[in-house]
N, CA, C and O atoms as CSV, one atom per row, in Angstrom:
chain,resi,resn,atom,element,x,y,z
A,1,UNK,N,N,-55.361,-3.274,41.749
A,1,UNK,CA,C,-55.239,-1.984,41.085
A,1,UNK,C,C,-54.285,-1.038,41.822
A,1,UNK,O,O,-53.245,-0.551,41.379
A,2,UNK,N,N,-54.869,-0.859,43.102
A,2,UNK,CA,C,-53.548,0.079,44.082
A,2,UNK,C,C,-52.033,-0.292,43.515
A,2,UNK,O,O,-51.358,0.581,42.970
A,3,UNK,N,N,-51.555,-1.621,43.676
A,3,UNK,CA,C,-50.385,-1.990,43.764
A,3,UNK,C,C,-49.788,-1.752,42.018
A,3,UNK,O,O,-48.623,-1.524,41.694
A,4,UNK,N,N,-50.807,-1.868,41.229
A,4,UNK,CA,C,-50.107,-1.350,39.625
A,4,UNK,C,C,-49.937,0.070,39.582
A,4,UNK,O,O,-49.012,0.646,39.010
A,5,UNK,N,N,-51.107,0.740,40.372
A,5,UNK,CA,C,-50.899,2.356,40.163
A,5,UNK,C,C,-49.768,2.904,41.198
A,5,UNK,O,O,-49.319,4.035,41.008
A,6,UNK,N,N,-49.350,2.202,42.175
A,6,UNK,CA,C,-47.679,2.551,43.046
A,6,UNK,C,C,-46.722,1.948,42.010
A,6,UNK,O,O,-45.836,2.703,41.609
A,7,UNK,N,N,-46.757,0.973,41.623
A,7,UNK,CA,C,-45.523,0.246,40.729
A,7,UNK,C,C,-45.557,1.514,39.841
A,7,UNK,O,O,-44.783,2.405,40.189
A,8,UNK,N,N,-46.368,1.753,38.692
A,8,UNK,CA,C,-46.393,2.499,37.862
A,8,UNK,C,C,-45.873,4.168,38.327
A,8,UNK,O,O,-45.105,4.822,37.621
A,9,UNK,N,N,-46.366,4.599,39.435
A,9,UNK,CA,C,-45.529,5.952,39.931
A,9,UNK,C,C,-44.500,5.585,40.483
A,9,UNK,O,O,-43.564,6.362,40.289
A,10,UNK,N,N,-44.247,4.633,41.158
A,10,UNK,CA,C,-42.590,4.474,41.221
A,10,UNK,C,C,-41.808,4.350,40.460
A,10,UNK,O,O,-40.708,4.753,40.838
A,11,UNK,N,N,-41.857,3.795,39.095
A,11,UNK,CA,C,-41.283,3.966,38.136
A,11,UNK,C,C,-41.462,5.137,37.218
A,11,UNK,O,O,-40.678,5.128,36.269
A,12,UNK,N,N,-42.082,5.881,37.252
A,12,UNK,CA,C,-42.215,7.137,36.465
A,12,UNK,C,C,-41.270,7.815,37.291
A,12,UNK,O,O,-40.164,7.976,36.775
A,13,UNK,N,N,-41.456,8.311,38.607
A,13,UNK,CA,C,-40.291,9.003,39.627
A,13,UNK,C,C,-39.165,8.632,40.037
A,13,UNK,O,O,-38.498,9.399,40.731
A,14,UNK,N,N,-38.751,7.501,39.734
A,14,UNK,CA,C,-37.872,6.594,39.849
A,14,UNK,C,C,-37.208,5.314,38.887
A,14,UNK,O,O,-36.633,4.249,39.111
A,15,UNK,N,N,-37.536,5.890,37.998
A,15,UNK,CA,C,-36.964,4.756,36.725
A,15,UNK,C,C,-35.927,3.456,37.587
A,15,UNK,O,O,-34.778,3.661,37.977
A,16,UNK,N,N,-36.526,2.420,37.704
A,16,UNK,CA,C,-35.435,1.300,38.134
A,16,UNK,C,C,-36.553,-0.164,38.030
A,16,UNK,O,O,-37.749,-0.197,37.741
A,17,UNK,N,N,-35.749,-1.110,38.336
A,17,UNK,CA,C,-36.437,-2.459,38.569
A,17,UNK,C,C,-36.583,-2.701,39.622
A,17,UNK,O,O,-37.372,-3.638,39.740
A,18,UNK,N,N,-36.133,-2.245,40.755
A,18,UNK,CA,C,-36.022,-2.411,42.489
A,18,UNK,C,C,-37.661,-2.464,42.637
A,18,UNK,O,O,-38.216,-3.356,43.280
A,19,UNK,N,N,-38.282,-1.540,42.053
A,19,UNK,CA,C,-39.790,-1.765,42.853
A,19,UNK,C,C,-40.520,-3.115,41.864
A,19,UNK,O,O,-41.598,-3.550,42.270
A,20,UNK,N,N,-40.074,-3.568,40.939
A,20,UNK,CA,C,-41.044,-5.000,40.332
A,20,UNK,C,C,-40.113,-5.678,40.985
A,20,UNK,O,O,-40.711,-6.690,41.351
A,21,UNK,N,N,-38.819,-5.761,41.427
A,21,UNK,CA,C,-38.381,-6.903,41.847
A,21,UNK,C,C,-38.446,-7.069,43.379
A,21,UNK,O,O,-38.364,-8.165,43.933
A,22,UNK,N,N,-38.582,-6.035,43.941
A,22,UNK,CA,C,-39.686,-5.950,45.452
A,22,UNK,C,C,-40.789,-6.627,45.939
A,22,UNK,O,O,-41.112,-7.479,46.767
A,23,UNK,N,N,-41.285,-5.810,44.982
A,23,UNK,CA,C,-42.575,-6.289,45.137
A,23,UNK,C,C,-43.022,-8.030,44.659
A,23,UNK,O,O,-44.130,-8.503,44.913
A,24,UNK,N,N,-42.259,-8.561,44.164
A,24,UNK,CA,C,-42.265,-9.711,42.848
A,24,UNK,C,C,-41.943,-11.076,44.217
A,24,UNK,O,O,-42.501,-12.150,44.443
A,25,UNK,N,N,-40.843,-10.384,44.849
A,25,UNK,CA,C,-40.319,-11.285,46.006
A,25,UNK,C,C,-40.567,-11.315,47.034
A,25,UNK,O,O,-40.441,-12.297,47.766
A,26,UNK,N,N,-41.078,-9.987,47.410
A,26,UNK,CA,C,-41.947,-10.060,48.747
A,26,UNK,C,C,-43.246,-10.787,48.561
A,26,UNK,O,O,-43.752,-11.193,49.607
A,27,UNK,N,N,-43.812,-11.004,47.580
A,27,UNK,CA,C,-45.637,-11.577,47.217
A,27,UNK,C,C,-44.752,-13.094,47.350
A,27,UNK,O,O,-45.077,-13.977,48.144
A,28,UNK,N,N,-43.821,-13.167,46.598
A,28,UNK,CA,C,-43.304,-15.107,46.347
A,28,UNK,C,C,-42.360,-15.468,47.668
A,28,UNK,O,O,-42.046,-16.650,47.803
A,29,UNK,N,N,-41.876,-14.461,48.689
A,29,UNK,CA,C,-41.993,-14.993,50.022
A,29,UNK,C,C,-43.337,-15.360,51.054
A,29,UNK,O,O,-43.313,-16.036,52.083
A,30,UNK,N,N,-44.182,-14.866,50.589
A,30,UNK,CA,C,-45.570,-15.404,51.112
A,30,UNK,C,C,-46.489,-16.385,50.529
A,30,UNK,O,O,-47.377,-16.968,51.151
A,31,UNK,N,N,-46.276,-16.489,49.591
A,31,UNK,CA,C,-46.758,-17.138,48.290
A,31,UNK,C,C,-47.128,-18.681,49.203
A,31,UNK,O,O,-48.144,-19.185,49.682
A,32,UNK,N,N,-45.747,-19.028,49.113
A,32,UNK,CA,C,-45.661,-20.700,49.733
A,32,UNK,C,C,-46.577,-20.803,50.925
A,32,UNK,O,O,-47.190,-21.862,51.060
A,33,UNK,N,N,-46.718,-20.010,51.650
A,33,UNK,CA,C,-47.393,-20.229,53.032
A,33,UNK,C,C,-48.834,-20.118,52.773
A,33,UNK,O,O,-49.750,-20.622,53.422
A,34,UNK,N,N,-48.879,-19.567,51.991
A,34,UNK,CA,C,-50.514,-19.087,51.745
A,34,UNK,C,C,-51.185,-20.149,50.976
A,34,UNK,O,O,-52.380,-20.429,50.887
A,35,UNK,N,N,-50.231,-20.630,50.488
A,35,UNK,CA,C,-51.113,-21.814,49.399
A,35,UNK,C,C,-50.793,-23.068,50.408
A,35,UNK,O,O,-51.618,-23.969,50.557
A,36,UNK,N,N,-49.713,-23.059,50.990
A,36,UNK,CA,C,-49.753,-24.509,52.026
A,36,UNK,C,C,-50.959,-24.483,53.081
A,36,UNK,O,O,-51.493,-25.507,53.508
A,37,UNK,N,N,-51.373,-22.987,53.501
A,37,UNK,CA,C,-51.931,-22.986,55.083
A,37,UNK,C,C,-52.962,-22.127,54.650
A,37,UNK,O,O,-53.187,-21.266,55.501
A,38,UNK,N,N,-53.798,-22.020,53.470
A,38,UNK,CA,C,-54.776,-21.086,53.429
A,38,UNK,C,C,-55.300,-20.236,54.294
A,38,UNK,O,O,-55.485,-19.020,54.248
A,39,UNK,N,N,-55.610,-21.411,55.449
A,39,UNK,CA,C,-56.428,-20.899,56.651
A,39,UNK,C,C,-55.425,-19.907,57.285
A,39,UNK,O,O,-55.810,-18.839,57.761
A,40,UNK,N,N,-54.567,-20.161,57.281
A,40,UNK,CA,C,-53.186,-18.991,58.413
A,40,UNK,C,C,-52.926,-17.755,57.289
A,40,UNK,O,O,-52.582,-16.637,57.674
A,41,UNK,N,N,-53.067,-17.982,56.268
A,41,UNK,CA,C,-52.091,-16.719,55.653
A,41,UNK,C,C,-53.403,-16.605,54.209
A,41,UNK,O,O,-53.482,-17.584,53.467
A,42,UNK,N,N,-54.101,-15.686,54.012
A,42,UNK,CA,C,-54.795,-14.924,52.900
A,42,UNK,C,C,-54.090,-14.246,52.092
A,42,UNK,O,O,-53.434,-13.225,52.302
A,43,UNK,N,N,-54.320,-15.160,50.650
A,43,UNK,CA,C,-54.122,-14.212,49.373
A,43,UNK,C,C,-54.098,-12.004,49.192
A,43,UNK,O,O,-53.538,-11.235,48.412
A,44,UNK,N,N,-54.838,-11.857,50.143
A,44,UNK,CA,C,-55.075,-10.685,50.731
A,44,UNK,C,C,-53.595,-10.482,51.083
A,44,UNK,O,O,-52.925,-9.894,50.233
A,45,UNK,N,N,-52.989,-10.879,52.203
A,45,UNK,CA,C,-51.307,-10.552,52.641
A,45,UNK,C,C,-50.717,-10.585,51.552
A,45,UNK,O,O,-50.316,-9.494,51.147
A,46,UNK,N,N,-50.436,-11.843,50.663
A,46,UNK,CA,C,-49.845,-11.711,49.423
A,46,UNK,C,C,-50.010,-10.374,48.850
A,46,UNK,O,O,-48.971,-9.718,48.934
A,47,UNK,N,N,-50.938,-9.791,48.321
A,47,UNK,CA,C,-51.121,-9.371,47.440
A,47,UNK,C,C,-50.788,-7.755,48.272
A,47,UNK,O,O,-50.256,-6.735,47.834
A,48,UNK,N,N,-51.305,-8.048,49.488
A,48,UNK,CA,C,-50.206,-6.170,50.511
A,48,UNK,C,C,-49.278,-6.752,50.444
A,48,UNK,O,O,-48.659,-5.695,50.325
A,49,UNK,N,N,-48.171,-7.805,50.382
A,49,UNK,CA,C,-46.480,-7.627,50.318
A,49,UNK,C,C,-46.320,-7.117,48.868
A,49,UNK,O,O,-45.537,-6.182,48.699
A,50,UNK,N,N,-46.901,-7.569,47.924
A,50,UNK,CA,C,-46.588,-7.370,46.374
A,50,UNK,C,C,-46.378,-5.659,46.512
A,50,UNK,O,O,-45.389,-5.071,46.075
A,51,UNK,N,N,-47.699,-4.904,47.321
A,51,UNK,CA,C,-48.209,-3.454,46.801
A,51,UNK,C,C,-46.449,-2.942,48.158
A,51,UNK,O,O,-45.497,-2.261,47.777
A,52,UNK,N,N,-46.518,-3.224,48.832
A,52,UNK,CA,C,-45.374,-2.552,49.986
A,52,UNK,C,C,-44.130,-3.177,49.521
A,52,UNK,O,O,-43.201,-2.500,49.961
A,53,UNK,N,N,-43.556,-4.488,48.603
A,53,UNK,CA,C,-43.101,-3.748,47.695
A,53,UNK,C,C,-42.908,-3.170,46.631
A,53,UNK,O,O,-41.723,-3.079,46.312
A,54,UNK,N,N,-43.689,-2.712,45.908
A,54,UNK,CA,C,-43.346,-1.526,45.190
A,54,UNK,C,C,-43.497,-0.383,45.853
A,54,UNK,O,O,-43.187,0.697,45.351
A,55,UNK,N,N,-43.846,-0.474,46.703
A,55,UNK,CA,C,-43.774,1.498,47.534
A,55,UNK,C,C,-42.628,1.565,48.181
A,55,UNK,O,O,-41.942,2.587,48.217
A,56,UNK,N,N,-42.266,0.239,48.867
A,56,UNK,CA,C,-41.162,0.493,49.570
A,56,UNK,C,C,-39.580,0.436,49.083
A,56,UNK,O,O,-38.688,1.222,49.402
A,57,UNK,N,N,-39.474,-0.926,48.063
A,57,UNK,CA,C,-38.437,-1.144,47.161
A,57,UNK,C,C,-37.550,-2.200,47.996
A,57,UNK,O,O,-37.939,-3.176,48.637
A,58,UNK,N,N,-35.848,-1.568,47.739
A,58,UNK,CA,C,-35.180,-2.323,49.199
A,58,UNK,C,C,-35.436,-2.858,50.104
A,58,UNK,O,O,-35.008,-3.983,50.362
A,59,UNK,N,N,-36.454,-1.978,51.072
A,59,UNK,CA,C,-36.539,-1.785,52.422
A,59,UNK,C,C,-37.271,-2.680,52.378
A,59,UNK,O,O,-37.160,-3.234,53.472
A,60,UNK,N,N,-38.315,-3.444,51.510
A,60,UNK,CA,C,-39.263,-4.469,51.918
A,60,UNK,C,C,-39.422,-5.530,52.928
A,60,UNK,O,O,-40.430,-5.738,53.603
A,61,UNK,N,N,-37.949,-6.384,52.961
A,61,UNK,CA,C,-37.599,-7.098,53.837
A,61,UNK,C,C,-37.526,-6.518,55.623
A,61,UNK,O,O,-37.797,-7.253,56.573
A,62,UNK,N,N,-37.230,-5.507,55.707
A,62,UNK,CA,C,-37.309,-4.559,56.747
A,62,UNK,C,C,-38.976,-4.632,57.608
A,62,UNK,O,O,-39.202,-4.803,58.806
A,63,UNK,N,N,-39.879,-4.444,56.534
A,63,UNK,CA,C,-41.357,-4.009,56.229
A,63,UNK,C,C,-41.793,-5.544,56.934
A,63,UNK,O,O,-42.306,-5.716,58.040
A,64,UNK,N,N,-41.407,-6.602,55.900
A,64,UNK,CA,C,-41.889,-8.037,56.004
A,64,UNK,C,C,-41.462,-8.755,57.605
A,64,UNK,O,O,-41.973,-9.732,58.153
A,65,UNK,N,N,-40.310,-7.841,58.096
A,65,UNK,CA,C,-39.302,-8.314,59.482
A,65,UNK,C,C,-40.306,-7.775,60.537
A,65,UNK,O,O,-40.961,-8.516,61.270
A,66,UNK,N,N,-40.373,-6.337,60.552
A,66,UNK,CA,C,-41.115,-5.589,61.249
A,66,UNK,C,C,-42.648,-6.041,61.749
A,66,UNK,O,O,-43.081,-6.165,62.894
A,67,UNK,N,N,-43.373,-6.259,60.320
A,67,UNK,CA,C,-44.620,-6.488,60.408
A,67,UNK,C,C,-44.878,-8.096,61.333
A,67,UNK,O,O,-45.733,-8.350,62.182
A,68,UNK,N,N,-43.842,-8.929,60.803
A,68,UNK,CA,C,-44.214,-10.469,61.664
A,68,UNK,C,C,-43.489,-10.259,63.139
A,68,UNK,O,O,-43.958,-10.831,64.123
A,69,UNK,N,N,-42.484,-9.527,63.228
A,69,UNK,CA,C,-42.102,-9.157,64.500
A,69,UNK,C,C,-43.061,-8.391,65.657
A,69,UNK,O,O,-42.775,-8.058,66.807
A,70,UNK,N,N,-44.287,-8.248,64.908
A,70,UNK,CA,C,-44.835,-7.279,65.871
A,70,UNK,C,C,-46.600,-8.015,66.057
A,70,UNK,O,O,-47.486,-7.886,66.901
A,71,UNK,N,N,-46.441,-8.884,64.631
A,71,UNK,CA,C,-47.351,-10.045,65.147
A,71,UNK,C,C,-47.138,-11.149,66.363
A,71,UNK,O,O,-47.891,-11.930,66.945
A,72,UNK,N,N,-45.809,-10.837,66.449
A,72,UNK,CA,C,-45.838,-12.246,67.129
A,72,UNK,C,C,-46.009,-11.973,68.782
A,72,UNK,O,O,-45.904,-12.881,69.606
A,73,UNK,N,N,-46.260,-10.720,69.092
A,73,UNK,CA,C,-46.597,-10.201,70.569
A,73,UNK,C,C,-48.297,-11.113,71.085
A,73,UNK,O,O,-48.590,-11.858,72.020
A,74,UNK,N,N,-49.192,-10.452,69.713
A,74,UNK,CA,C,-50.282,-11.177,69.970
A,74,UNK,C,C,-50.400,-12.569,70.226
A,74,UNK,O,O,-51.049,-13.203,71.058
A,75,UNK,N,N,-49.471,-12.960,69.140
A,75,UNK,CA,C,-49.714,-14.496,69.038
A,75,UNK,C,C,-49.053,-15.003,70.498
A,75,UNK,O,O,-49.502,-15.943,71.153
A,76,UNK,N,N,-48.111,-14.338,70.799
A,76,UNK,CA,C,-47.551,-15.117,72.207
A,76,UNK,C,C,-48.280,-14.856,72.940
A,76,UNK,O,O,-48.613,-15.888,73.522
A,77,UNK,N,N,-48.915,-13.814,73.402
A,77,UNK,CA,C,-50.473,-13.994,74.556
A,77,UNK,C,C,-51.158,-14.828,74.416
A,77,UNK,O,O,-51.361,-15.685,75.276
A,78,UNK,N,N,-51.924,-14.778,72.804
A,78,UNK,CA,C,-53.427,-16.134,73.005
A,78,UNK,C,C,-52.535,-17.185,73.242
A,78,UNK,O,O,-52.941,-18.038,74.031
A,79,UNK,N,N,-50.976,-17.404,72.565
A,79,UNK,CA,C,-50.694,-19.012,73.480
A,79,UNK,C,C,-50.604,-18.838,74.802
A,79,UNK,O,O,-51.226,-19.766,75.321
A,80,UNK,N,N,-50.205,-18.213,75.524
A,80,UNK,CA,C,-50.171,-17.831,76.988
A,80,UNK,C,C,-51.345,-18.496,77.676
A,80,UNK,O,O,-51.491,-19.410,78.488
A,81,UNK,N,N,-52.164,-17.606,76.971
A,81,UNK,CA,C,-53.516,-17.765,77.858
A,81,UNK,C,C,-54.376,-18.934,77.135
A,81,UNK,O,O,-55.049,-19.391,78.059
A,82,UNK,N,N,-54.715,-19.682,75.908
A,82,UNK,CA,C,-55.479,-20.307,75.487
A,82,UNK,C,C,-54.369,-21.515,75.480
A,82,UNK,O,O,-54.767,-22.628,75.825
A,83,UNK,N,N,-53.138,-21.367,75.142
A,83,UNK,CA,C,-52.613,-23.028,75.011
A,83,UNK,C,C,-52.507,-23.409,73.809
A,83,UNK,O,O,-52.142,-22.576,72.980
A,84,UNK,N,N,-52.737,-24.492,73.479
A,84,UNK,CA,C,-52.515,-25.472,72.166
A,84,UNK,C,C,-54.135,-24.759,71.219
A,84,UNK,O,O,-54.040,-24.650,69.996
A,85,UNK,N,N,-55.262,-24.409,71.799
A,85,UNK,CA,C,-56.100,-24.199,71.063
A,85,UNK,C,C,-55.923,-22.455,70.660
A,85,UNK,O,O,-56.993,-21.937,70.341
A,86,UNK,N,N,-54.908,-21.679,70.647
A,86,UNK,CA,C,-54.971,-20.788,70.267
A,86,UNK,C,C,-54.111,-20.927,68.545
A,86,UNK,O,O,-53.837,-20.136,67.642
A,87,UNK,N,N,-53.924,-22.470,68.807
A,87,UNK,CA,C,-53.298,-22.343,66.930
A,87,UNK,C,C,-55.120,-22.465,66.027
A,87,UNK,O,O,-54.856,-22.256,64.843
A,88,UNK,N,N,-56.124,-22.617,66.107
A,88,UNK,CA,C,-57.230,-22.336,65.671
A,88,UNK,C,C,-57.730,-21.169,65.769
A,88,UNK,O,O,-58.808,-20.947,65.218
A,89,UNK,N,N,-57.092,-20.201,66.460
A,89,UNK,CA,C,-57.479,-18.894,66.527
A,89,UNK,C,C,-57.480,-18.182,65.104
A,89,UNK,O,O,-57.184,-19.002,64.234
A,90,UNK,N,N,-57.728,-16.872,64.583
A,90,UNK,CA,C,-57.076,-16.194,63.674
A,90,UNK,C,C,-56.818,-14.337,64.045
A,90,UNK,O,O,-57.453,-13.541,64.736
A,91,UNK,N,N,-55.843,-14.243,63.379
A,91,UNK,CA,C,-55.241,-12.842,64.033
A,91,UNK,C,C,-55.040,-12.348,62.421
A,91,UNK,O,O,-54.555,-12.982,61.484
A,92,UNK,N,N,-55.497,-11.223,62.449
A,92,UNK,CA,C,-55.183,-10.508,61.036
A,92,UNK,C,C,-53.712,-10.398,60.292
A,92,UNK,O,O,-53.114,-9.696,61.107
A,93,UNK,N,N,-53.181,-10.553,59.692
A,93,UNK,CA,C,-52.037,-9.869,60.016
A,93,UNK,C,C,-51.632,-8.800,58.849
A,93,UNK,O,O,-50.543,-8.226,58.867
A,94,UNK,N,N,-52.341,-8.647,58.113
A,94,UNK,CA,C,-52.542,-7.390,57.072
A,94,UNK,C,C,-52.315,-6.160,58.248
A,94,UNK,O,O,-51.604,-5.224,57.881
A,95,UNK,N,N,-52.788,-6.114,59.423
A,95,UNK,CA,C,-52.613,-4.861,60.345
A,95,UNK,C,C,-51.313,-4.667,60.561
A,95,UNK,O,O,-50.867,-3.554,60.283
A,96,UNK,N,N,-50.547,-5.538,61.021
A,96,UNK,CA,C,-48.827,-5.621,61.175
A,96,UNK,C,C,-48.530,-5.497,59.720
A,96,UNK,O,O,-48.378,-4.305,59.454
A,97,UNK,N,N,-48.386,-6.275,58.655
A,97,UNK,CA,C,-47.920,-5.450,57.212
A,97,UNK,C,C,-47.672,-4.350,57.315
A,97,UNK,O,O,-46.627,-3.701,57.271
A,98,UNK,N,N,-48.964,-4.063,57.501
A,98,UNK,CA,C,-49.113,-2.212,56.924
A,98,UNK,C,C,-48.047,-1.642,58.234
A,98,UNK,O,O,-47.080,-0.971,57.873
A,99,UNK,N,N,-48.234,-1.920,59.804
A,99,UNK,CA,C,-47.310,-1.418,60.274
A,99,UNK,C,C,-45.999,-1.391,59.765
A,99,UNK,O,O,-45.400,-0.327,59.607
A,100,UNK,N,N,-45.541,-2.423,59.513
A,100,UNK,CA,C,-43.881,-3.014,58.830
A,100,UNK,C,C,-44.094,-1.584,57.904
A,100,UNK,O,O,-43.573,-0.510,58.205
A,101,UNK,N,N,-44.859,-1.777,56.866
A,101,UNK,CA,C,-44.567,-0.826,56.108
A,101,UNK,C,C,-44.924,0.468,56.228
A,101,UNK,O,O,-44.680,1.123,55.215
A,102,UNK,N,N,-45.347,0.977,56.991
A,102,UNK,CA,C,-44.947,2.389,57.692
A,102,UNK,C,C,-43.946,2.431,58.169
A,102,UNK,O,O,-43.398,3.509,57.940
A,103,UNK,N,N,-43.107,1.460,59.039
A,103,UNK,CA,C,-41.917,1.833,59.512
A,103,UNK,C,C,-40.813,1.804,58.486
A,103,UNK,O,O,-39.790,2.472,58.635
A,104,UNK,N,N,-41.045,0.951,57.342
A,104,UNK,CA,C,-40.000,0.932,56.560
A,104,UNK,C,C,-40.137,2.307,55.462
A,104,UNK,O,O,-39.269,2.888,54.809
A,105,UNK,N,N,-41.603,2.532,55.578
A,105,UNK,CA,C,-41.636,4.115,55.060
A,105,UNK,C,C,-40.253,5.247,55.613
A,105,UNK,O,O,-39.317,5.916,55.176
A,106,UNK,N,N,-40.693,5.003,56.402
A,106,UNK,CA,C,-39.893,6.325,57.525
A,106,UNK,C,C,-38.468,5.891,57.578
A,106,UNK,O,O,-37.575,6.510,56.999
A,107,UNK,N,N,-38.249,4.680,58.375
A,107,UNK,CA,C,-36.978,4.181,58.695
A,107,UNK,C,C,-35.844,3.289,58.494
A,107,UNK,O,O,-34.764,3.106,59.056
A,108,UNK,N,N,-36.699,2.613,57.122
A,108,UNK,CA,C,-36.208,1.584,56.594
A,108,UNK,C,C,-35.237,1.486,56.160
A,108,UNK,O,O,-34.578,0.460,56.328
A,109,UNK,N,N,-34.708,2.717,55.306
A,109,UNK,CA,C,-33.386,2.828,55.160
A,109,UNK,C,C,-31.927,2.744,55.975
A,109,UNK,O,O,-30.821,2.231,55.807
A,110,UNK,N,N,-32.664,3.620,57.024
A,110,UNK,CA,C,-31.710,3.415,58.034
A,110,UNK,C,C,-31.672,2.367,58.773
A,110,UNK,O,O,-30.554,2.334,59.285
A,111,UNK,N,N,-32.590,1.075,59.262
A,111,UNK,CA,C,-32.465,-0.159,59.641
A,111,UNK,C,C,-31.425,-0.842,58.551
A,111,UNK,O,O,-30.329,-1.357,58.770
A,112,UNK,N,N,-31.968,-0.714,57.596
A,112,UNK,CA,C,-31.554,-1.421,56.423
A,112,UNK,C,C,-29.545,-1.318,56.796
A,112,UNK,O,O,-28.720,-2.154,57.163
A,113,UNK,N,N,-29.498,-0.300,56.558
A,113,UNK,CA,C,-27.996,0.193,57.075
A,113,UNK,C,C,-27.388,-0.256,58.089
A,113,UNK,O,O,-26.352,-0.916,58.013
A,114,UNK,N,N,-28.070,0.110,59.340
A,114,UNK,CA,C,-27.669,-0.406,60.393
A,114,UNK,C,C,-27.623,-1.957,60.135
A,114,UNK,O,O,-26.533,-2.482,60.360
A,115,UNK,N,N,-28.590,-2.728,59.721
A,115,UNK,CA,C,-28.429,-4.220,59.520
A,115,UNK,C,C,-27.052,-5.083,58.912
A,115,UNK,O,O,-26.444,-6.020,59.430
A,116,UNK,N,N,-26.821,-4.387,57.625
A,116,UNK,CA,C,-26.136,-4.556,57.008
A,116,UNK,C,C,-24.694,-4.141,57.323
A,116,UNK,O,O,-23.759,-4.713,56.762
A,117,UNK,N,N,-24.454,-2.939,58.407
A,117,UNK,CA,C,-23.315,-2.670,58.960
A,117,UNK,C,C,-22.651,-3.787,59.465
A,117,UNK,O,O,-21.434,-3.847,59.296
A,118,UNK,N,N,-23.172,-4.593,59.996
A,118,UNK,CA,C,-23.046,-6.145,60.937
A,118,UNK,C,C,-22.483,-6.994,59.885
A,118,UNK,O,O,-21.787,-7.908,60.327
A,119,UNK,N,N,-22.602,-6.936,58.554
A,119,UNK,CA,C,-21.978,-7.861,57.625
A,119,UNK,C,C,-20.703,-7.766,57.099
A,119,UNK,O,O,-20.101,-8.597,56.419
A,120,UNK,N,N,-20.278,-6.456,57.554
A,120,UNK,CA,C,-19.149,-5.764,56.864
A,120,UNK,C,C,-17.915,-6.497,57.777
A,120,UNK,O,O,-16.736,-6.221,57.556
């Protein structure tokens, strides 16, 4: 429900397709993992990339970069310290999402920019 009632005000304030096609590709970049690895990745993440993007639009990829970039601090400790049995562990990662997408709230644009400066 959240993620229809952001789609739906983003498009009332913003008439465009950027937020269904955001949101559409950020859920079907997770999609595959979630149905291969149930146990590693919850329908739950899917369904926060779908809602961050439509809030976020563009910047999603930013959001999706951010958020696994900042998972992967944790994950490199429990391997540190646990080894081979920290791939049975589980680490949320709906908490990093939502970070990604706070930062791509605020700054995303301008990453986005800066990123893309590098292609030119």
């Amino acid at each position: 429900p959240a993620a229809a009632v952001v789609l739906v005000a983003q498009t009332v304030l913003h008439p465009s397709a950027e937020w269904l096609l955001a949101g559409l590709g950020a859920s079907c970049d997770l999609l595959p993992a979630a149905l291969a690895y149930p146990r590693g990745l919850g329908m739950g993440d899917v369904k926060l990339a779908l809602l961050l993007g439509f809030a976020v639009g563009r910047t999603v990829p930013i959001a999706l970069f951010v958020g696994m970039l900042a998972a992967l601090l944790p994950s490199a400790v429990l391997f540190a310290r646990h080894g081979s049995a920290a791939r049975k562990m589980a680490i949320p990662f709906a908490p990093f999402l939502a970070l990604g997408g706070v930062f791509a709230l605020f700054w995303g644009h301008a990453a986005l920019d800066w990123y893309l400066g590098f292609l030119k």
